[in-house]
N, C-alpha and C positions, 0 to 999 in steps of 0.2 A: 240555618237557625240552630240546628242541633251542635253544628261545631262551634259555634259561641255559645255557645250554653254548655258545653263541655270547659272551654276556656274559664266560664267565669264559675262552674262549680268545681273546678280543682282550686285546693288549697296553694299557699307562693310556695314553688318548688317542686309539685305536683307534676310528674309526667304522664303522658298521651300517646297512646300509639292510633288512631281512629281511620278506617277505609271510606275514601270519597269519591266519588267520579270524576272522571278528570275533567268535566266543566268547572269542578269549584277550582280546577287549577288556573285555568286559566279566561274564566268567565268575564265577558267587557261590561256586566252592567254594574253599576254603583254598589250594590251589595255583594257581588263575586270580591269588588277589589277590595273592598270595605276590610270582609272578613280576612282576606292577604295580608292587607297591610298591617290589622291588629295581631295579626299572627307573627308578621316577619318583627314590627315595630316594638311590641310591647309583652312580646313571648321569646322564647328561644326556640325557635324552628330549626331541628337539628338534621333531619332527614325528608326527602321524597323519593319513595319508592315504587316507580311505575309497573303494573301490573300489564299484563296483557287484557285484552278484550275477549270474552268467554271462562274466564277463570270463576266466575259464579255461574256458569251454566249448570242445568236445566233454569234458575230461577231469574237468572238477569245475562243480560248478555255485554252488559256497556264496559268499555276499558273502566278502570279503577287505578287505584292509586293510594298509600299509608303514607300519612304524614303523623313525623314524631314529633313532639315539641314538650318543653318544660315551659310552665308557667312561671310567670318574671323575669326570667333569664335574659340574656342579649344576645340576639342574632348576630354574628358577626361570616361564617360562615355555611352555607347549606348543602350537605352530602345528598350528592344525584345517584340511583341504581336505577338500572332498565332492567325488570326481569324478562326474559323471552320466553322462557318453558320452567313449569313452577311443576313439571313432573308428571300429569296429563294432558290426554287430549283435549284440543276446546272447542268440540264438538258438546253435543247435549250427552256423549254416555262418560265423557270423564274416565276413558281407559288409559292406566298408568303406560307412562312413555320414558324413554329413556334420557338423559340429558339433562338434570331439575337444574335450575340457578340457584335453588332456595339455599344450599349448601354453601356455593360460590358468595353469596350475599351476604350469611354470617359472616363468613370466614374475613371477607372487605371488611363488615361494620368493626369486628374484633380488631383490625389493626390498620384503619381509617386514621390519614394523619394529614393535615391541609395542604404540609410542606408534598408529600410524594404521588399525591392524589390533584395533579392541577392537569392532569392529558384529559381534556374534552375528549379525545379519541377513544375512551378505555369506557369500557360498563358504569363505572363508580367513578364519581371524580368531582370535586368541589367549585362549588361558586359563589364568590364575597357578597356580602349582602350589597355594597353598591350596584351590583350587576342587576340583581334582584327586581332593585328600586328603581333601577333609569329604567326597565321591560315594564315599569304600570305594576310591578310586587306580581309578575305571570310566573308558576312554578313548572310550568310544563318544562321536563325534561329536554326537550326537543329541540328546544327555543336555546338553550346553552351548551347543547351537544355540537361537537365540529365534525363534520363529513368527510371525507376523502372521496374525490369524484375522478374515476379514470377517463382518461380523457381514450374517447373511441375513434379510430381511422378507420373510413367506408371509399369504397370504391365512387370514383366520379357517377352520377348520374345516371350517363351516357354508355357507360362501360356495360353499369347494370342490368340497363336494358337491353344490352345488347347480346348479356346471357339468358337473358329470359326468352328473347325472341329464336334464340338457337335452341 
């Protein structure tokens, strides 16, 4: 409710930057998609920026997620960032750690371009709004990320056991 109410009290041309749990990414009931669709359909949804889970700790613990959008605008494409370490631990004492994204993440959005940002495989990387639209309007990162899966070779069964039994 709050993020429709953000949409309809920005002025046309008004931008948004607003933190939401990643249910409202990708929620199956009628008003999760509702609020997607009026977002992808009738805004310009320029970003989803997936957070880690514990990045509000002590006060919440659930993943989260920043979605950017300008009011009226057209969707045409949507910039994905995974962050991993926003620079503390995500424990409840929040002691600074080494490695932040948050820098890695500017640096992406400052020179974000549709054409050289298509490797699913890479942190940052865009997805056309028809993709969008055939998933149900789902923004979960996840869901348009591509995997690399090594393939593992194990010793027969038999062999195995028969180091275990020596």
């Amino acid at each position: 409710l709050f993020l429709v109410l953000m949409m309809r009290m920005l002025k046309m041309g008004g931008r948004c930057a607003v933190i939401v749990p990643d249910g409202v990414l990708f929620g199956s009931s009628k008003a999760h998609t509702a609020v997607r669709q009026m977002l992808v359909e009738k805004h310009q949804l320029d970003a989803v920026v997936s957070l880690p889970s514990g990045v509000f700790k002590p006060y919440a613990g659930v993943s989260t997620a920043i979605l950017f959008f300008t009011k009226g605008g057209e969707t045409k494409d949507v910039w994905f960032y995974k962050v991993d370490n926003d620079g503390y631990s995500l424990d409840d004492k929040r002691d600074a750690i080494e490695g932040s994204d948050l820098d890695d993440l500017v640096a992406q959005w400052n020179k974000r371009s549709v054409k050289k940002m298509q490797d699913r495989k890479a942190k940052a990387f865009f997805v056309p709004k028809e993709y969008i639209v055939g998933n149900k309007y789902d923004l979960s990162g996840n869901r348009y990320r591509e995997i690399e899966y090594e393939e593992m070779e194990y010793d027969p069964p038999k062999e195995i056991l028969g180091k275990l039994r020596d």
